[in-house]
N, C-alpha and C positions, 0 to 999 in steps of 0.2 A: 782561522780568523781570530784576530782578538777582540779582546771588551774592557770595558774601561767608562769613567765619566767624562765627559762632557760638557762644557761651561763657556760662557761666555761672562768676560772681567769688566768692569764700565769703574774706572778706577780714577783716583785724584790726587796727583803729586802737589804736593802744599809747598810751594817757594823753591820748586826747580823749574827750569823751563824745557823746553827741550832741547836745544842747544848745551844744556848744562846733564844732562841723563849720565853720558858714559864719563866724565868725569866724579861726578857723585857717586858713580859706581865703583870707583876704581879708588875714592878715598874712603867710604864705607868696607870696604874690601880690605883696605891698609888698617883700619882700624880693628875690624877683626882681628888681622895677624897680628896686631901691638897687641887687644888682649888674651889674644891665646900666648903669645910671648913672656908674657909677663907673668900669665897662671903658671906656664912652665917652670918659670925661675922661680916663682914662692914653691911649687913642688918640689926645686930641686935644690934651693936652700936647706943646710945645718937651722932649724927653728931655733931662735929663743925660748924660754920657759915662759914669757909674756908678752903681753902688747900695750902699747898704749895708743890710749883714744885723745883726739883731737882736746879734749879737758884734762889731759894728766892720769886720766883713769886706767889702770893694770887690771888684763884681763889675759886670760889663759890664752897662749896663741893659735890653738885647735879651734878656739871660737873667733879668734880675728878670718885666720884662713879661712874657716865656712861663709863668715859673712865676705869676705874677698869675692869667693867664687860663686858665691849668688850674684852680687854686686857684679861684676863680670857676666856674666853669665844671660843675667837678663839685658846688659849692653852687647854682647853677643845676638842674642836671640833681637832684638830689635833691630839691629844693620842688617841682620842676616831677611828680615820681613822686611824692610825698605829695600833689599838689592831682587829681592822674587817679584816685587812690586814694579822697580824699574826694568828689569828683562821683563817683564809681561807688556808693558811699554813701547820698551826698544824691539821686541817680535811685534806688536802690533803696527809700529812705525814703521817696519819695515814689510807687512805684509798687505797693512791697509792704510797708509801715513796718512790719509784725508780724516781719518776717525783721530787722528792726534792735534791739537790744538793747544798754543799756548793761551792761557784765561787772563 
């Protein structure tokens, strides 16, 4: 027998409906893959020795790329927590659809 937790989720999607669920999920999903796509390509770029910022400002491109992949990263981690929020959703709609309500 196994073991494990147990939970029960009473959750609130801000400005989807439900009608809108597996679409939102399927362009949060595209956008992951844009930014894992595009981390790949500054990985897999010949780097410049600088960068410059939005003011003309040159800075070492070791410190551009770090700040890339936070910046990413935490766009990453937020689609990824909006798409576990919609399957908790769309399993709920589908196992108790009366508990799901557009507000």
């Amino acid at each position: 027998m196994s073991w494990g937790t147990s939970y029960k989720y009473d959750g609130y999607l801000s400005h989807i409906t439900i009608n809108e669920l597996e679409s939102r999920r399927e362009d949060e999903m595209r956008l992951v893959d844009m930014y894992f796509r595009e981390l790949l390509a500054y990985a897999a770029q010949t780097p410049p020795p600088t960068a410059k910022n939005d003011e003309g400002y040159e800075y070492p491109y070791p410190e551009f790329l770090a700040m890339k992949f936070k910046e990413y990263r935490e766009c990453i981690e937020e689609s990824l927590m909006l798409i576990a929020r919609i399957d908790d959703c769309l399993e709920t709609l589908k196992e108790h659809p009366e508990d799901v309500q557009n507000d």
